[in-house]
N, C-alpha and C positions, 0 to 999 in steps of 0.2 A: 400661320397655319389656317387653313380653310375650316370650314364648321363640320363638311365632312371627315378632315383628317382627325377635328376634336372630337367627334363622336366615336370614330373607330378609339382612339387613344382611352376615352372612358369607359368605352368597352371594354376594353383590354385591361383595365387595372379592376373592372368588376366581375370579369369571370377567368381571371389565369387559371389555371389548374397546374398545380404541381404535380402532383400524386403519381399522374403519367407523362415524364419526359418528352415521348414524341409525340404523342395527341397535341400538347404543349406547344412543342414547336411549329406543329401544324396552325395552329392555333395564332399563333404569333405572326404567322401571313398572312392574318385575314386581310382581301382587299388585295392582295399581291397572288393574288391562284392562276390568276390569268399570265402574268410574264412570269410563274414559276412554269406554266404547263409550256409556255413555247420556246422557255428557258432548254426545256427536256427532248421537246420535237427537234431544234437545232442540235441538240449534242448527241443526239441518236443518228444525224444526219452526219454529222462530222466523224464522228466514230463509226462508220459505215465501214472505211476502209480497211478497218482491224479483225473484222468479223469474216469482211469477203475476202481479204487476202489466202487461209488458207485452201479455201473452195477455189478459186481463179490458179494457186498454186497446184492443187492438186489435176486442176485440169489441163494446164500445162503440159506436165510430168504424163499424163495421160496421152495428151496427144502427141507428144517426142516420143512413148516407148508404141506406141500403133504404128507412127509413119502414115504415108499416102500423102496424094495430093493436094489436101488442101491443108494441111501441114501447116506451112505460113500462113496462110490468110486465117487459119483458127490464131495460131500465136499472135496475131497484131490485134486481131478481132478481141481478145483478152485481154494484151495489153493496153491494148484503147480504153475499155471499162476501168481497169484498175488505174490509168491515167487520169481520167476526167474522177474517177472516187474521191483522187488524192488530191486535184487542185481544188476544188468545189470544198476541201476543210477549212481553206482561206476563210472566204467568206461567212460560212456557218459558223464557224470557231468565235470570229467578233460576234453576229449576232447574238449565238449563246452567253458569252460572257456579259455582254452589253443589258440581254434579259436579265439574269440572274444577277447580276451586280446591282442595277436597279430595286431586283428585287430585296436584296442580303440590305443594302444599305437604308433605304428606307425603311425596313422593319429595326435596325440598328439603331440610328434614329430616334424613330416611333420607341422602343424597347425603354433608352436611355431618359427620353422624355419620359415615360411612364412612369418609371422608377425615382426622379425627380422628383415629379407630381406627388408619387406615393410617399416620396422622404418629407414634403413640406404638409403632410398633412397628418401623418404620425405624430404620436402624443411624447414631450417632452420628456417624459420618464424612459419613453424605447431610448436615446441618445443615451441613457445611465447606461445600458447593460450595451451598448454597440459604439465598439468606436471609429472616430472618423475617417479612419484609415483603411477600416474592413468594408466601408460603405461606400470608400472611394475605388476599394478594387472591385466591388460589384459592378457601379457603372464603368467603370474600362474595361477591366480584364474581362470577368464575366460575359459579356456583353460581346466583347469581343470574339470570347470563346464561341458565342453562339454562332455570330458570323461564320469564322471559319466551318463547324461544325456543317454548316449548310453546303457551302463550298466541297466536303470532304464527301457529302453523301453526294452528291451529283457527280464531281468528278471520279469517286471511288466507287461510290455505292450504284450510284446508277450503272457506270460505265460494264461493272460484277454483271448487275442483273441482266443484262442486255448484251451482254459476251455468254452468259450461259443459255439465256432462252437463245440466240442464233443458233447456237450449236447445238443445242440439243433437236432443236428444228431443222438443221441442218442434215444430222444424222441418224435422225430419224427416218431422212427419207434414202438417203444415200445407204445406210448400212444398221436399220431399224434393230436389228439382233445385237446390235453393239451396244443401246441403250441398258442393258443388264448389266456391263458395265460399268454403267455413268452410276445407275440406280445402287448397286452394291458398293462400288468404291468411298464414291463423293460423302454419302453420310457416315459413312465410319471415319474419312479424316472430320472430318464436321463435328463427330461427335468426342473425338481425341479433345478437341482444341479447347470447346464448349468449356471442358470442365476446368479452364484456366481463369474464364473471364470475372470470376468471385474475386479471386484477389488481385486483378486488375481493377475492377472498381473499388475494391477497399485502397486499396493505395494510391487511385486518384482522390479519394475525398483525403483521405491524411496527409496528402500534400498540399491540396486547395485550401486544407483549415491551417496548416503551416504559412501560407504564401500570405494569408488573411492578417496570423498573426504580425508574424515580419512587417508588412506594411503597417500596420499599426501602433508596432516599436518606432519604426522610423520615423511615423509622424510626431510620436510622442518624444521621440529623439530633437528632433529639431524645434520642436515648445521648448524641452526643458534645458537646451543649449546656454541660455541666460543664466539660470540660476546652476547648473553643472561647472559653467564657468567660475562663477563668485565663487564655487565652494571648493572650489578643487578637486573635484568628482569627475574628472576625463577619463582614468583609466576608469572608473568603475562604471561610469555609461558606456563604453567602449567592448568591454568585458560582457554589459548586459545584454548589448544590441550584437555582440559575436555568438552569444548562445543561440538566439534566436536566428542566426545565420545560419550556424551549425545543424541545428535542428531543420532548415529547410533542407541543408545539405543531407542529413538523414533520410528526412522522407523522400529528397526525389532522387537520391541513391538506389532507394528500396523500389519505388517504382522504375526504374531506368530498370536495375535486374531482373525485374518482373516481368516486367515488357520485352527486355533482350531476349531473356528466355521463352514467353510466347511467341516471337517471332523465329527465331530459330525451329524452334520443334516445328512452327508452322511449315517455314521452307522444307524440313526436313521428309517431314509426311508427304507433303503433297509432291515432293520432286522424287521419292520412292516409287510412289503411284504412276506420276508420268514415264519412269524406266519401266515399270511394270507395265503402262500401255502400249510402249513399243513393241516391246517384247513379244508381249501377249499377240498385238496385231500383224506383226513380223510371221510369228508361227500360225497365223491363221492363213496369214497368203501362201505358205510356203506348204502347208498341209493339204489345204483345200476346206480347212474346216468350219470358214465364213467365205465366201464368194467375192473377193474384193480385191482390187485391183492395185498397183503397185502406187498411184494416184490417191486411194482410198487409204492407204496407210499414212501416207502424209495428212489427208483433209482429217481423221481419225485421231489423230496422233495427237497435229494440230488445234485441234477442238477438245480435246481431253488436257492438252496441256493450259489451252485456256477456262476452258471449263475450271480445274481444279485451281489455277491460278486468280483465277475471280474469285471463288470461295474463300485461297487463301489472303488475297486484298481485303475481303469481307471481313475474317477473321484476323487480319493486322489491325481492320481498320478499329475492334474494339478498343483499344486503351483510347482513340482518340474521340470516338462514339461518348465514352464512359466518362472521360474530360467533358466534354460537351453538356452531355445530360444531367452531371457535378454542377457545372454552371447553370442550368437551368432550376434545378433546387437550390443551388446558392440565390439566386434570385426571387426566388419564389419566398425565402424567408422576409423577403421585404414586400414584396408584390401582395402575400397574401396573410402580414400581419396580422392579425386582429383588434393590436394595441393603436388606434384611429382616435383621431379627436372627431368625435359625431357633431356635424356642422348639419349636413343634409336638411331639409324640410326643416329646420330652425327657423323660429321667430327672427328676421333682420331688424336690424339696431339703425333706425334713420336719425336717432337723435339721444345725448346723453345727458343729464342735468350733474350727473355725478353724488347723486343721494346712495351710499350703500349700508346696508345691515347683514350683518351676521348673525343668523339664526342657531345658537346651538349647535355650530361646527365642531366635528368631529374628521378628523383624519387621519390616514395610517397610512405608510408605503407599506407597496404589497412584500417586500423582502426586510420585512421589521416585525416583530412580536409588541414592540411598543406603540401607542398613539403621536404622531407630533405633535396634533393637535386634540384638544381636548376643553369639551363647554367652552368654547371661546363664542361670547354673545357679545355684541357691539354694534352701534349705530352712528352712522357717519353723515353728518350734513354738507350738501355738497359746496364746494368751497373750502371744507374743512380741512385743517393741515393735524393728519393722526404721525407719531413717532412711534416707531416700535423700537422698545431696547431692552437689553436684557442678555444673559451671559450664550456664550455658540452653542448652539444648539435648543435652543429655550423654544424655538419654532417660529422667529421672524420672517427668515428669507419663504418659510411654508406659507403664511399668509401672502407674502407677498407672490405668491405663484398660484395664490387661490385668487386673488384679487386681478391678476391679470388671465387665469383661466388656462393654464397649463397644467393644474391638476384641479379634480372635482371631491365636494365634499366627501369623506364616507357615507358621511350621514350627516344629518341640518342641513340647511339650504343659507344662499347669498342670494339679494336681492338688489336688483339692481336699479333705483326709481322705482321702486315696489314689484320690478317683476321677475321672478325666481332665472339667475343664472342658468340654470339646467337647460330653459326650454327658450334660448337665444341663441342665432348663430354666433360665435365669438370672433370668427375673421371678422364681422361685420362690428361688432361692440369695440374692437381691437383701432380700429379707425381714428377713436376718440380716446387715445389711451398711448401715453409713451412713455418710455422707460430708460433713467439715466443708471448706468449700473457702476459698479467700481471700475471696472476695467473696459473702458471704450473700444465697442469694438469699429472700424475701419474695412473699409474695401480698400486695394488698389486700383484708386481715380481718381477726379481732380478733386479739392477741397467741395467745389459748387454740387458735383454727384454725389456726394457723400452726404452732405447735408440736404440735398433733395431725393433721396433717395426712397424710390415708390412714387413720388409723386408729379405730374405732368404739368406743363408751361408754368414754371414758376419763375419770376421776372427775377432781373439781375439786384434792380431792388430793395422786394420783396427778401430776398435771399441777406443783403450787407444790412437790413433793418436786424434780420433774426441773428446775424454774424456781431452788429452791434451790442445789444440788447444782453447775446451771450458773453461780453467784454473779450469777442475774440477779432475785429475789425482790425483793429490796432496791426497785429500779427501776419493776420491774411494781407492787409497789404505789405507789406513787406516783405514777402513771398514772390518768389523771382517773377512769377506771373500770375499772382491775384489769386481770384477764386476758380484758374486754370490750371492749379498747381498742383501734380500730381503728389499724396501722400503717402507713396509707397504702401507695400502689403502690409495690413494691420494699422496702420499708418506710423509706418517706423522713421519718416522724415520726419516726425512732430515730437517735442516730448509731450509728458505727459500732462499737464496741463494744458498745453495747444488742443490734446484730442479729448481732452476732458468738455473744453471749453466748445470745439465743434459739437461734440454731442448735445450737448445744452441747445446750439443754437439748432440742430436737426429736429431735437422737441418741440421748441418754440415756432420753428416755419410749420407745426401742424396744430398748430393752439388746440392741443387735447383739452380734454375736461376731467382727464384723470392719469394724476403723474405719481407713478414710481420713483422713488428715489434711493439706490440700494447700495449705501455706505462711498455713497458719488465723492470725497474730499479725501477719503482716508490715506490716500497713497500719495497727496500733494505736498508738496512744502507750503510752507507761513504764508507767502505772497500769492502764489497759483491759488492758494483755499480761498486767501481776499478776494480775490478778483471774483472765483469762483461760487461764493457764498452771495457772493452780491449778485450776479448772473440768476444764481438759481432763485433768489427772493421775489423777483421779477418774473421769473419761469413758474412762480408756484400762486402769484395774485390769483387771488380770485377761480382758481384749482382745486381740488379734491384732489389731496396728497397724501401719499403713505412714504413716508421716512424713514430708513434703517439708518442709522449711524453710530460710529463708535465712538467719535467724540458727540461727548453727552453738551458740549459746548455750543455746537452747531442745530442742538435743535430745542433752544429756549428759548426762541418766539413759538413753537408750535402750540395749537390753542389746548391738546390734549397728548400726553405721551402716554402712551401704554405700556407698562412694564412686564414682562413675560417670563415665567419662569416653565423649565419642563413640559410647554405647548398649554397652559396655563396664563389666564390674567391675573397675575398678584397685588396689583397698582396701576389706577388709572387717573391722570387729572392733570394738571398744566404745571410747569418748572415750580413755579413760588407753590405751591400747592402741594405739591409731592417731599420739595425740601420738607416742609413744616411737618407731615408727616412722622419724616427721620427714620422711613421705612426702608424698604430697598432699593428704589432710588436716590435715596441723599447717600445711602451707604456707597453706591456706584460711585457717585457725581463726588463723594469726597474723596475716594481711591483714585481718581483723575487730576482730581486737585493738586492733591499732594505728588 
């Protein structure tokens, strides 16, 4: 992407506006004005034909009912024009779609990137209340919607607008007293329809938050397919993910009848009104009551059927207007979050020693009445290996999500090398920081991208040193093709020791200076632990580490365990230190024993 494309794109995610749909959309072109304007100059040219057909028509009829001699040569003379109208759409027709396509796509694009941009820099806690599946219909559907959206106003909306200004210019000049007409009909069906389009947008957004939901069952569908299976729970996921089928089927039942029925009444009205034009123009020729010739009731007739016909494409085209501009505030909940992790004008992090202190932390999530954390004060030298343990919930995994910066104190401060957390960028701190968690997570790529993952020319190596080191060599060779060896989504070729043991080595090709370690063994068997426990001893030398674990076995070399109770320190000190005690840790450590 050019540094112009990057500017517009940062522009674009620091001043969207939702609030007004089309301003919005306008908005969302910046940079594309110029092949949207000649996007419009082509399909005004192409659409030419539609506008002059019933003028060339009417003058036809004109000159067959006069006669005289030049009779033929008027009839070719016309047909010549409407000849060269109709082939000349050829050409005009690609250019405009060629314009506008350019245009719709790159802002598509542009749109999808932003909203990427905007997901990777949203604050951990948004991912609580949003799930993965509502955010993957943003960037498709959504997204897509807009596309279309654009397509629909050119080809629908423009085409309305530019069928009615002909004709009204048209007959204005040809039979000016018929505007009275246009002026009294047109806004009374207009104003019939109007009053439809409330519950057309209410039952687009009830369908798009239905469509949201669904996707988001399914996702969660196919997560929980492993354990559905062990338990015997097929009928009753089957049952859960029907409801939520059912319910789309409700909503876009209600909208399909909504919209049947505003399209209907629509034709209805306005093909009244064109029998009414006939009628009315028929009795003017035949009265004398407007001055207009047998020609003029055609070109009349014809321009009032288009006339109202534009209006009512205008007015079909809201359910899809209203879908459109549904998807633009659907996006706009992400676009214009608030919930941001503030990086901005931060202090950048060139360098870590890994000394941290806890000043008097206090924490709370904002949808709890309790604190997790509470006076939690602690000082860590770096190098240091800290354990956190203590019963679910007592506020381990909270620290460990304060220490890596995914949430901020309420109150007290962390310091980091003595300098307050708060005023540091953290992509930048984050550099020097890695994280082995229970459940590895994987791309689908080879073994070598997965463990290099983020980071540029790292030798092949460099890579089997970090693959050693994690006791996963062994394996990777043995792997049909090395460290080319695709490990499926999630890494579902591996078990789970193999993707335990790659994460290990992804930590170590970045020699952090502050390692996470968040209950990394719990889910292994006897022999993966060994391997594993010895990997990680080597992964934590000379580290600043924080340890959650359940087995209280895996972490009696640490030089200090921390005991936690209720976001509480109850007990702090090393294995033989805390036994002697006989406090709540030996209480733990003997309920493991036995």
């Amino acid at each position: 992407m050019s540094k112009k494309q990057l500017e517009s794109q940062n522009a674009l995610e620091r001043r969207y506006q939702g609030e007004n749909p089309f301003r919005t959309l306008l908005y969302l072109y910046s940079g594309q004005k110029s092949r949207l304007t000649v996007a419009a100059i082509f399909f005004a040219i192409k659409q030419s034909p539609v506008w002059v057909m019933p003028l060339i028509t009417a003058n036809i009829i004109d000159i067959v009912s006069r006669g005289g001699p030049n009779t033929l040569g008027s009839l070719w003379f016309n047909a010549m024009i409407l000849a060269i109208l109709l082939v000349q759409n050829i050409p005009t027709h690609y250019l405009y779609v060629r314009s506008l396509s350019l245009a719709a796509r790159t802002m598509e694009t542009r749109l999808r990137s932003a909203i990427v941009h905007q997901l990777q820099h949203l604050s951990i806690g948004y991912y609580k209340n949003h799930s993965p599946g509502r955010l993957q219909s943003k960037v498709m559907r959504d997204v897509e919607a807009i596309e279309q959206l654009t397509r629909l106003l050119y080809d629908g909306g423009l085409g309305a607008i530019l069928s009615m200004t002909f004709a009204i210019i048209t007959t204005a000049i040809r039979a000016p007293i018929f505007l009275i007409v246009f002026v009294v009909s047109v806004p009374i069906a207009a104003t019939i329809l109007r009053s439809l389009r409330g519950a057309l947008a209410e039952r687009n957004s009830a369908f798009r938050i239905e469509l949201e939901r669904m996707s988001a069952r399914v996702l969660e569908m196919t997560n929980l397919i492993p354990i559905t299976r062990a338990h015997g729970l097929e009928e009753n996921e089957i049952e859960r993910v029907d409801q939520t089928f059912l319910n789309v089927r409700q909503a876009g039942l209600e909208l399909d009848y909504t919209t049947a029925f505003f399209n209907a009444t629509s034709w209805v009205t306005f093909n009244m009104f064109n029998m009414g034009c006939l009628v009315f123009t028929s009795w003017a020729h035949f009265s004398g009551f407007i001055p207009i010739t047998i020609g003029d009731i055609v070109l009349l007739t014809g321009y009032f059927n288009s006339l109202t016909s534009s209006v009512m494409n205008l007015a079909n085209m809201v359910p899809q207007i209203s879908k459109g501009f549904e998807s633009i505030r659907s996006i706009g909940e992400v676009l214009e979050s608030p919930d941001l992790e503030q990086n901005e004008g931060k202090q950048e992090v060139t360098s870590v020693k890994g000394e941290l202190s806890f000043e008097n932390v206090l924490f709370r999530y904002s949808d709890s009445d309790e604190d997790a954390i509470r006076n939690f004060s602690l000082h860590v030298e770096a190098g240091e290996t800290i354990a956190l343990v203590g019963a679910s919930g007592s506020g381990k995994t909270t620290i460990l999500n304060l220490v890596i910066g995914f949430i901020r104190p309420t109150s007290g401060r962390i310091l980091i090398d003595g300098v307050d957390m708060g005023s540091l960028d953290l992509r930048t701190y984050r550099r020097f920081l890695s994280v082995v968690p229970q459940e590895t997570i994987l791309f689908d790529g080879t073994v070598r991208e997965n463990i290099t993952y983020g980071l540029k020319s790292v030798s092949d190596k460099t890579v089997e040193t970090a693959l050693g080191d994690a006791n996963a060599m062994e394996f990777v060779q043995d792997l049909a093709d090395g460290l080319n060896t695709g490990v499926g989504e999630k890494g579902a070729r591996l078990s789970g020791g193999q993707k335990q043991r790659l994460s290990i080595a992804r930590a170590l090709i970045r020699n952090p200076r502050v390692l996470i370690l968040d209950e990394a063994t719990s889910a292994l068997d006897t022999e993966s632990e060994a391997l594993i426990q010895e990997a990680l001893e080597r992964l934590m030398h000379n580290r600043t580490t924080f340890v959650v674990a359940h087995r209280l076995s895996t972490i009696r070399n640490a030089k200090r365990i921390v005991v936690m109770k209720r976001g509480r320190i109850v007990e702090i000190g090393s294995h033989e230190e805390l036994l002697k005690k006989d406090g709540a840790y030996a209480r733990l450590y003997a309920r493991q024993a036995h």
